[in-house]
VEXDREN-2710 file (C-alpha; in Angstrom, 1 decimal):
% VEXDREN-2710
k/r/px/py/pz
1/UNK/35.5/-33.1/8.3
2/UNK/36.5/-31.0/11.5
3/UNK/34.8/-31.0/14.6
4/UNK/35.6/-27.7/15.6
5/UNK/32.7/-27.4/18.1
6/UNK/34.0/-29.9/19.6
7/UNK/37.0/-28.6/20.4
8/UNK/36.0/-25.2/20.8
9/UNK/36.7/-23.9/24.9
10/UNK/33.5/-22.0/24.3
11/UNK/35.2/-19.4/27.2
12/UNK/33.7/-22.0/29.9
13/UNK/36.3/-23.1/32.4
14/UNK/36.8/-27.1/32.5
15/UNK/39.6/-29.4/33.4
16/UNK/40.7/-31.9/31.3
17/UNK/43.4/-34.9/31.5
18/UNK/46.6/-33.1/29.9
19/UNK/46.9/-36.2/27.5
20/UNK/44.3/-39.5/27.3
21/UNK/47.1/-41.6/28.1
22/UNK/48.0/-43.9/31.1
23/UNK/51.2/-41.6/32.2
24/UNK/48.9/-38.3/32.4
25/UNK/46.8/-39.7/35.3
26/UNK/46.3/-36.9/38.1
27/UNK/48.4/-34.6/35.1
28/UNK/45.4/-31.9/34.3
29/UNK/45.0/-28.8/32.7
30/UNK/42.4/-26.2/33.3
31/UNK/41.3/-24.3/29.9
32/UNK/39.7/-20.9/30.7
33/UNK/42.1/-20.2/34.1
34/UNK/41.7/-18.0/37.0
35/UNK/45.4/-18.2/37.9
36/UNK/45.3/-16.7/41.1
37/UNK/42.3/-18.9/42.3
38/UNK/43.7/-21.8/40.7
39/UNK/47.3/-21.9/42.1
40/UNK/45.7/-21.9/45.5
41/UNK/43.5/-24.2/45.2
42/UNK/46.1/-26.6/43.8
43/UNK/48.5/-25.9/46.5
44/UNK/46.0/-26.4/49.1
45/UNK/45.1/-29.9/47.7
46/UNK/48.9/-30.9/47.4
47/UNK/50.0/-29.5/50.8
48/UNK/52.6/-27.5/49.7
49/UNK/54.1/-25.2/52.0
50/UNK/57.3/-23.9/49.9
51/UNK/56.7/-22.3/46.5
52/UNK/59.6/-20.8/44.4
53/UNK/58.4/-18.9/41.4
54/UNK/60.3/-18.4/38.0
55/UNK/58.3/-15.3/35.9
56/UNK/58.7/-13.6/32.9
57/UNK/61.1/-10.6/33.3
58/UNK/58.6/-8.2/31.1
59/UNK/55.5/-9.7/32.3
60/UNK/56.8/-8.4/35.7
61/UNK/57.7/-4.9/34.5
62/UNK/54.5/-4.6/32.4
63/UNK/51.8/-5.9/34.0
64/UNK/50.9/-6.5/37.4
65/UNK/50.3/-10.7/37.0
66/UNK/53.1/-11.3/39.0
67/UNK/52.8/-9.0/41.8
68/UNK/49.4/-9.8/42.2
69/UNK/50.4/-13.4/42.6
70/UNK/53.4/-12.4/45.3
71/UNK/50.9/-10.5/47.1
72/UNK/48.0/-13.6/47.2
73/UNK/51.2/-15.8/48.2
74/UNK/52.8/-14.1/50.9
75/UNK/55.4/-16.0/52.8
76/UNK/54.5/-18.9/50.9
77/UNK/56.7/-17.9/48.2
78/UNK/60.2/-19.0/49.7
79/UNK/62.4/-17.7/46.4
80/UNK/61.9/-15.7/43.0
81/UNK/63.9/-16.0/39.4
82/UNK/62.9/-13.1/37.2
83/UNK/63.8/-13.9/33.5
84/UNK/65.1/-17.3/31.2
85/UNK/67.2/-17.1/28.4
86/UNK/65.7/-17.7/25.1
87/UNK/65.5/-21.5/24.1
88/UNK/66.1/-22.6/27.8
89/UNK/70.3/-22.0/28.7
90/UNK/71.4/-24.7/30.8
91/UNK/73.1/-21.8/33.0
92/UNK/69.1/-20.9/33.7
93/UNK/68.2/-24.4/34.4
94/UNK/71.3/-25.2/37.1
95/UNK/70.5/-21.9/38.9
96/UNK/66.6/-22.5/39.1
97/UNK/68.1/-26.0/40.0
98/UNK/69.7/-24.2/42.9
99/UNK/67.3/-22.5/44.3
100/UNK/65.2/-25.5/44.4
101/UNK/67.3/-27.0/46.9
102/UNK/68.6/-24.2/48.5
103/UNK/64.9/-23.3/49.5
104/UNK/63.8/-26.7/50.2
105/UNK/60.8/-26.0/47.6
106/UNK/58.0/-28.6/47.4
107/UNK/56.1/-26.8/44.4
108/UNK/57.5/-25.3/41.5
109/UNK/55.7/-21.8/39.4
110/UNK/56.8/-20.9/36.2
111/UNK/55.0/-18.1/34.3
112/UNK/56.3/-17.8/30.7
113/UNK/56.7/-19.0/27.0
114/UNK/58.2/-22.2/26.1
115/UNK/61.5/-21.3/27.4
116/UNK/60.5/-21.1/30.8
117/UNK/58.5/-24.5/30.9
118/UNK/61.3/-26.2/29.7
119/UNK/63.6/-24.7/32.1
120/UNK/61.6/-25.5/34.9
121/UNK/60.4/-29.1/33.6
122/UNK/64.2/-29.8/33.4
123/UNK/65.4/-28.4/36.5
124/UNK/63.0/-30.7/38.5
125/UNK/65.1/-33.6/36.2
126/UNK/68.1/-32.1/37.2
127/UNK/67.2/-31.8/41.1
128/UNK/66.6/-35.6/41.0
129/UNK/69.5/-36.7/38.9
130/UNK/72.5/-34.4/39.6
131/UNK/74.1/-34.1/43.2
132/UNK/73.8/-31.1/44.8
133/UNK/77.6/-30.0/44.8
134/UNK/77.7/-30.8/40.8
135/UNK/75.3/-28.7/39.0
136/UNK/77.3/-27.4/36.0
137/UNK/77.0/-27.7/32.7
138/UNK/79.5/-30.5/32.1
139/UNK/77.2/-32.7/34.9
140/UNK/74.1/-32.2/32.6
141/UNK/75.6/-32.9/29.4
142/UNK/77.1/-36.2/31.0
143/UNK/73.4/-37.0/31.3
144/UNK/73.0/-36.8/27.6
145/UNK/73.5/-40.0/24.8
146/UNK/75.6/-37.9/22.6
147/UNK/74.4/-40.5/20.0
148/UNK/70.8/-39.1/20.5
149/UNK/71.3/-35.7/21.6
150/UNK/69.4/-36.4/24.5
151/UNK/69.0/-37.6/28.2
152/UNK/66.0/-40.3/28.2
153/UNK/65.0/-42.4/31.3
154/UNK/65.7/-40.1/34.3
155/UNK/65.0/-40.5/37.2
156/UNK/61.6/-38.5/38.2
157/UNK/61.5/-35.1/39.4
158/UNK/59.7/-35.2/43.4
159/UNK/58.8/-31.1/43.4
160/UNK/55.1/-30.6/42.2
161/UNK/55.3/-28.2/38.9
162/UNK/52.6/-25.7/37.8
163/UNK/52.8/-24.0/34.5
164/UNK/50.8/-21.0/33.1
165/UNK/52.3/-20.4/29.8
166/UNK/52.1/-17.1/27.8
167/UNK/52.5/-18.7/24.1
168/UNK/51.6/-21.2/22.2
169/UNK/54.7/-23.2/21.4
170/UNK/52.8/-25.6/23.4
171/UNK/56.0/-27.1/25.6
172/UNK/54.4/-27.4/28.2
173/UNK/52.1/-30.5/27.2
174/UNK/55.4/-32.6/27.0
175/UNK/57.5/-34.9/29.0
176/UNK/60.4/-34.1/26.9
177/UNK/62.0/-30.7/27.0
178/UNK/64.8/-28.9/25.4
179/UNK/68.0/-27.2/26.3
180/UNK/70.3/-24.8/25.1
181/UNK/74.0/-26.1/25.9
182/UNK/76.0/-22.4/26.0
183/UNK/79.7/-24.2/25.3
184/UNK/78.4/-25.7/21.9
185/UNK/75.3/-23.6/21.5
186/UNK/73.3/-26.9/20.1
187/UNK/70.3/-28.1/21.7
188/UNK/69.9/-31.0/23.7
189/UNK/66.5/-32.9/25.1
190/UNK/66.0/-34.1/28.8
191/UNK/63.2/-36.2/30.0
192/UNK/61.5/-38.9/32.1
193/UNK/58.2/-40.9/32.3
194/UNK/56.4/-38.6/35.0
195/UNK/58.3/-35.6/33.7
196/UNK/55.3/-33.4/32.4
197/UNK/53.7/-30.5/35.1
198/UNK/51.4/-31.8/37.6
199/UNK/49.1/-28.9/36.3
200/UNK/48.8/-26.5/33.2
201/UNK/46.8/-23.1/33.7
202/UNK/45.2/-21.8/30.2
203/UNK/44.5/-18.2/31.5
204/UNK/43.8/-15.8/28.4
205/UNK/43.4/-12.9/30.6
206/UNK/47.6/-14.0/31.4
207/UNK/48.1/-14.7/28.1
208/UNK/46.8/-11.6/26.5
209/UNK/49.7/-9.3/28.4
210/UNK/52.0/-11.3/25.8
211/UNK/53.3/-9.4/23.2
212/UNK/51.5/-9.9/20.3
213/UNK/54.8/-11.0/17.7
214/UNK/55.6/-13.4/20.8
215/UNK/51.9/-14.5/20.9
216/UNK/51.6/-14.7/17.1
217/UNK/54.6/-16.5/16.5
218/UNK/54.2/-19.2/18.9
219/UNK/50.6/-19.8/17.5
220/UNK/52.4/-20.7/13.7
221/UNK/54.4/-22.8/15.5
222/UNK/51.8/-24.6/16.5
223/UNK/50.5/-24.6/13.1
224/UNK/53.7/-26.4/12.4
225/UNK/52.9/-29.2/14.5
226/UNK/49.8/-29.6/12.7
227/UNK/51.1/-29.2/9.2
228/UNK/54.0/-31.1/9.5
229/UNK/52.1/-34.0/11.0
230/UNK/49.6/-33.8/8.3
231/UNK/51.9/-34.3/5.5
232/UNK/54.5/-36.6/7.5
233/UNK/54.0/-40.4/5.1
234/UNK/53.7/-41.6/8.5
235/UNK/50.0/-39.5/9.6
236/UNK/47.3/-42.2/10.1
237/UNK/44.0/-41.4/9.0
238/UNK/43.5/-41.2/12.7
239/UNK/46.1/-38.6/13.3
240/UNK/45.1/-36.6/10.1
241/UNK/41.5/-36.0/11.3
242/UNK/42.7/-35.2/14.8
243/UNK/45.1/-32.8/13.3
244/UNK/42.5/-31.2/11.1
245/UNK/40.5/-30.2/14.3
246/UNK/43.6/-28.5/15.6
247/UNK/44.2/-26.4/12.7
248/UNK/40.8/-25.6/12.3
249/UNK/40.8/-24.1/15.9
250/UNK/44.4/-23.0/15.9
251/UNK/43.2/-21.2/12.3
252/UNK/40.5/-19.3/13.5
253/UNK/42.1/-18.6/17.1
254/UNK/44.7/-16.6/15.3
255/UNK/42.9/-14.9/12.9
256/UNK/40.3/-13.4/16.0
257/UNK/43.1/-12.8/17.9
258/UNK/44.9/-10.8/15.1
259/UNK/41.6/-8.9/14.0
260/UNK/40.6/-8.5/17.6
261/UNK/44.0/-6.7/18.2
262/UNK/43.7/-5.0/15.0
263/UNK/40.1/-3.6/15.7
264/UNK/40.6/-3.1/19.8
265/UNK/37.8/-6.3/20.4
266/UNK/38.7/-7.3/23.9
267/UNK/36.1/-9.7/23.5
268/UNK/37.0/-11.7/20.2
269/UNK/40.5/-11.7/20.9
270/UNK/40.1/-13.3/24.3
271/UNK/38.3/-15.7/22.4
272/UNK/40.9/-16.4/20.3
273/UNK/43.5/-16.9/22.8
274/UNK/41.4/-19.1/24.1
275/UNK/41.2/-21.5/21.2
276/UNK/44.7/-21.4/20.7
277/UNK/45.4/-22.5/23.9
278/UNK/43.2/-25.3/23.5
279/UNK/44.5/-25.5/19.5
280/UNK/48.5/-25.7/20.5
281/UNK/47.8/-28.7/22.8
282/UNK/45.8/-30.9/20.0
283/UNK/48.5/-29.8/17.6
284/UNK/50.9/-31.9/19.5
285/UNK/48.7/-35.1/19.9
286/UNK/50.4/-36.5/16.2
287/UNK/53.3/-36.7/18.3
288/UNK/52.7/-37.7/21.6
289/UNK/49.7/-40.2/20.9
290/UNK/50.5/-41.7/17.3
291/UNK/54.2/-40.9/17.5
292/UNK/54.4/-39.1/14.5
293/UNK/58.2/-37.3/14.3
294/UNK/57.8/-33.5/13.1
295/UNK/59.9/-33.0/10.5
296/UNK/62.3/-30.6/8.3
297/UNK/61.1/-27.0/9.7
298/UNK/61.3/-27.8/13.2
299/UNK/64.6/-29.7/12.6
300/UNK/66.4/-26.5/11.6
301/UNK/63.8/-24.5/12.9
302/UNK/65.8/-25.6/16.9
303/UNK/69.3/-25.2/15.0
304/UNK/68.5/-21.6/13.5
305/UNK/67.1/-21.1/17.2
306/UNK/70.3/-22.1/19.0
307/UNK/72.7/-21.5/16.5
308/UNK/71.5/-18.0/15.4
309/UNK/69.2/-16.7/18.3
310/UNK/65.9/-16.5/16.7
311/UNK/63.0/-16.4/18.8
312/UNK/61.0/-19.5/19.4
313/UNK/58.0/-19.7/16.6
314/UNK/59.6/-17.3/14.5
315/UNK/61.8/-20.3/13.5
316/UNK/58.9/-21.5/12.1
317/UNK/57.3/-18.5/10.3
318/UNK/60.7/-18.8/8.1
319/UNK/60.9/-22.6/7.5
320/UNK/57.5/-23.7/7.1
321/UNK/56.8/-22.4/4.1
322/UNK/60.5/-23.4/1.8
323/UNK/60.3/-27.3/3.5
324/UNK/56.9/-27.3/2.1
325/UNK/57.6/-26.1/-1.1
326/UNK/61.1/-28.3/-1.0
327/UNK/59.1/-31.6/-0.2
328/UNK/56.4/-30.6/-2.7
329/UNK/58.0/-32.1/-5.9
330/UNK/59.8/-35.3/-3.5
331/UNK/56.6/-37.5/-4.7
332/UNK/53.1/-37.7/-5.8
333/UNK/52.1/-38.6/-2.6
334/UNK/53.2/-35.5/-0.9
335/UNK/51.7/-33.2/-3.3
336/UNK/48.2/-35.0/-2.9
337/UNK/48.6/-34.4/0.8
338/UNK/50.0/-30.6/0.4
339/UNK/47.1/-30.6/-1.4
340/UNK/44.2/-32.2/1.2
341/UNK/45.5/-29.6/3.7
342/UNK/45.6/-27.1/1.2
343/UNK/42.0/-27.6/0.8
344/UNK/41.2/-27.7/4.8
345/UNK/42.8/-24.2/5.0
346/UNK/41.6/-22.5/2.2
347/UNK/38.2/-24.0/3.6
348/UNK/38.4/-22.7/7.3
349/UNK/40.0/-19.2/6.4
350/UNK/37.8/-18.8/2.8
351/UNK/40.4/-18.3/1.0
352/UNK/41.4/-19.9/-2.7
353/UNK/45.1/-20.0/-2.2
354/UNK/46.7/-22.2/-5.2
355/UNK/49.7/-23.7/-3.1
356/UNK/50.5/-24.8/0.8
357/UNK/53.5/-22.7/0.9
358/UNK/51.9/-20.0/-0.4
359/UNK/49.0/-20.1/2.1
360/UNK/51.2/-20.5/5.2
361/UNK/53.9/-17.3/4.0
362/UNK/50.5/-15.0/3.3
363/UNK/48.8/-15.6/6.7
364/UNK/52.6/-15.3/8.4
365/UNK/52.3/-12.1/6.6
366/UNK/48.8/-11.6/7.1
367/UNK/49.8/-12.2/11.3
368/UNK/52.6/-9.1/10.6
369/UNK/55.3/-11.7/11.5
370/UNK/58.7/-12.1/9.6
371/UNK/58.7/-14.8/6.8
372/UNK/62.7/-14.9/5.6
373/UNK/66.1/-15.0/6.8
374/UNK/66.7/-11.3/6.0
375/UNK/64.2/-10.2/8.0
376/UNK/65.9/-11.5/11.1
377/UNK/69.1/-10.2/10.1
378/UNK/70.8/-13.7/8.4
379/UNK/72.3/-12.9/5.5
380/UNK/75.6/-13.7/5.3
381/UNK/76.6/-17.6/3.9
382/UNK/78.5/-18.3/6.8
383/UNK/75.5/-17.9/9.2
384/UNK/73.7/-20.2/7.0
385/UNK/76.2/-23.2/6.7
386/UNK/76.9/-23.3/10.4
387/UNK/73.0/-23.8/10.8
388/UNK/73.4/-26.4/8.4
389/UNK/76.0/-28.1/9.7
390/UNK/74.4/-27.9/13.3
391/UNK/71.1/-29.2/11.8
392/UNK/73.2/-32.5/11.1
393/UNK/73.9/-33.4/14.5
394/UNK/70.2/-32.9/15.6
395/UNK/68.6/-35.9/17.3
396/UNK/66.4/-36.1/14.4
397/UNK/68.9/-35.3/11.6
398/UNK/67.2/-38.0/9.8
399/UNK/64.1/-36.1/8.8
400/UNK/65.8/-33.6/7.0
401/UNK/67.5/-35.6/4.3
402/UNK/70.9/-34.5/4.4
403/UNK/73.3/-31.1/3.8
404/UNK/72.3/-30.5/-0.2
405/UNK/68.6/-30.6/1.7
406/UNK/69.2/-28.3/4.4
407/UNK/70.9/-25.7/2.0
408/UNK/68.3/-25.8/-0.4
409/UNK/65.7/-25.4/2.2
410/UNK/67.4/-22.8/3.9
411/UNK/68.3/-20.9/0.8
412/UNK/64.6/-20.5/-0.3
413/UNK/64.5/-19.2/3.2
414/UNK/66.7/-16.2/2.9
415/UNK/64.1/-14.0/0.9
END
C-alpha cells in the first residue's frame, strides 16, 4: 500500500541526500527551492569564485529567472551559454567544455530540462578526460566502448555542478548521462563514480515558467520509469513498493498540475510541481538502487529521440502505451503484473480503466499531450525502420527483443 504522505514535499523546504547510497555523500538536493538564495549559499560554502552559467534560451526570453540570477551574481558570473540542443549534441557539450577552461570556472550552473543536465554533467567528464587542444567530436566518441555504447569509468569531473531543472525527465539524479553524437545521430552514455551534481535545486516557482507540453511530457516520462520498473520480471517486492509511492505522487502531481493550469489555481499547481519533483526522483530509484534496467519504451523511446527529433518525454507518451500492450500477451506473469499496477492507478486516479495501456494513452490524453507517431509527424515506413534499426545498436538492445519486436511495437505506435 503507498505511502504517499510520506513522500509528499508538503511545500516545506528540506534537504535531502540525492540517493541513500555511499557515492551520494555531500551530493544533496533541496525540495521546495529558493534558487537565488540557494545558489549563494552553496557557493559561499564551496568557495567558488568563478561561475559559468548555461540557461534555457526561452526561459531567458520569457521570464526574468535568469536575469534575476545575473543580476544577484554580478562579476561572479565569469561566462554565459544561452541554449542546448535537444537530447544533449555533443557540439553543445565540447563548447560548454570550452568555456569551462577558457574561464577557469570552479562551479558550474545549468538551468534547464534534461538536455541541459546532461550536457553540463558531461562536459565536467569531458574537462577531466579530454585535453584541452582535442575537444571534438571524434575525441569523445574515442571515449566510448562502441560494444556498449558508452563511456564508463572516467575519470571525475573537479568543477562543482549545480542543477535546477525545469522537467521532470529526472536526469539530473544520475551519474550516467546521455549524448547525441551529430555524425551518426545515435545516442551515446558518459559517466563516472562522482559524476552526479554536487547539488539539485527543486524550485516550483522555476519550474512553473516551463511550458506546460514540456512540463507534462517529462512528468510521463517519469511515469515510465515507474511503470516499466514495475512490470520489469526483475522488480523485487522491494522495488515494487517503492515504485508504487512514486507513481502515486507522480499521479496526483500531474493531475493538480493539469487541473491547476486548466482552472488558473496558482496554488494547486505549485503543489503539483512540487510532488513531481519529488515523484521523478523516486521513479528512478528501481534503477539506481535495485538495478532494475528500464525497458522496451525507453529503448526506442532514446532512438525515436535521436533518430527522429522528438522531444524528450514525448518519446514516452508514444511508446509506453504499444510496449505495454506488446508485452501483455508475452506471459501470464506479465499480465498479473499489468494488472497489480493496473489496480494501483485506477486506485489513485479513481478511475475503472480495464487495461494498462489503455489507462496510460487516456491520461496522456487526458495531460493534452500527443499519444502516436502521426501526431509528431512520423508516418512514412522509412522513418520507422531506421528507428528500428537504430534501436538495435542501443546499449540495451537486449530489452527490446529484437527487429520483428521493435516493428510491432512501433507500428501500434503510428495511430
Amino acid at each position: 500500500m503507498s505511502n504517499y504522505s510520506f513522500y509528499s514535499t508538503g511545500r516545506d523546504k528540506r534537504t535531502i541526500q540525492q540517493l541513500p547510497i555511499p557515492a551520494r555523500k555531500g551530493h544533496n538536493a533541496i525540495l521546495e527551492s529558493k534558487y537565488l538564495e540557494d545558489i549563494v549559499v552553496a557557493i559561499g560554502e564551496w568557495s567558488c569564485r568563478r561561475i559559468l552559467l548555461v540557461h534555457s534560451k526561452t526561459l531567458d526570453e520569457a521570464t526574468d529567472v535568469i536575469e534575476k540570477l545575473k543580476v544577484k551574481m554580478g562579476s561572479f558570473i565569469v561566462g554565459t551559454k544561452s541554449g542546448v540542443g535537444a537530447h544533449s549534441p555533443y557540439d553543445d557539450i565540447l563548447e560548454i567544455t570550452k568555456l569551462l577552461n577558457e574561464t577557469e570556472a570552479d562551479c558550474l550552473v545549468s538551468i534547464g530540462s534534461s538536455s541541459y543536465s546532461d550536457a553540463c554533467k558531461i562536459a565536467r567528464l569531458m574537462q577531466t578526460n579530454l585535453d584541452t587542444q582535442n575537444l571534438t567530436v571524434e575525441a569523445m566518441e574515442a571515449l566510448i566502448d562502441q560494444e556498449k555504447s558508452r563511456g564508463e569509468n572516467l575519470k571525475d569531473p573537479s568543477v562543482k555542478l549545480i542543477l535546477v531543472p525545469t522537467s521532470l525527465s529526472a536526469s539530473e539524479w544520475n551519474n550516467n548521462s546521455s549524448a547525441t553524437n551529430p555524425n551518426t545521430h545515435k545516442k551515446k552514455h558518459f559517466a563516472s563514480e562522482h559524476a552526479a551534481p554536487d547539488l539539485i535545486l527543486l524550485d516550483p516557482e522555476v519550474a512553473s515558467t516551463s511550458p506546460k507540453k514540456l512540463w507534462a511530457s517529462s512528468g510521463m516520462r517519469a511515469v515510465d520509469h515507474c511503470v516499466e520498473t514495475m512490470v520489469n520480471e526483475k522488480c523485487t517486492q522491494d522495488a515494487f513498493d517503492h515504485m508504487e509511492d512514486a507513481l502515486t505522487i507522480l499521479l496526483k502531481g500531474l493531475k493538480d498540475y493539469q487541473d491547476g493550469a486548466s482552472e488558473g489555481n496558482r496554488d494547486e499547481l505549485l503543489e503539483g510541481i512540487g510532488d513531481c519533483q519529488l515523484g521523478s526522483r523516486n521513479a528512478m530509484m528501481g534503477l539506481l538502487l535495485w538495478g532494475v534496467p528500464m525497458g522496451a519504451s525507453h529503448t526506442i523511446g532514446r532512438q525515436l529521440g535521436s533518430v527522429c527529433g522528438v522531444m524528450h518525454g514525448v518519446t514516452s507518451c508514444i511508446m509506453l502505451a504499444p510496449v505495454l500492450r506488446h508485452t501483455y500477451s508475452k506471459s501470464e506473469q506479465q499480465k498479473e503484473v499489468q494488472q497489480r499496477v493496473l489496480n494501483i492507478w485506477n486506485e489513485i486516479l479513481k478511475l475503472e480503466e480495464t487495461s494498462l495501456a489503455d489507462a496510460v494513452e487516456h491520461f496522456v490524453k487526458y495531460l493534452e499531450l500527443p499519444s502516436t507517431l502521426r501526431e509528431v509527424g512520423i508516418e512514412s515506413q522509412e522513418d520507422i525502420d531506421k528507428v528500428a534499426e537504430s534501436t538495435l545498436t542501443d546499449a540495451l538492445q537486449d530489452l527490446v527483443g529484437g527487429k520483428e519486436a521493435v516493428l510491432d511495437i512501433l507500428n501500434m505506435a503510428k495511430g
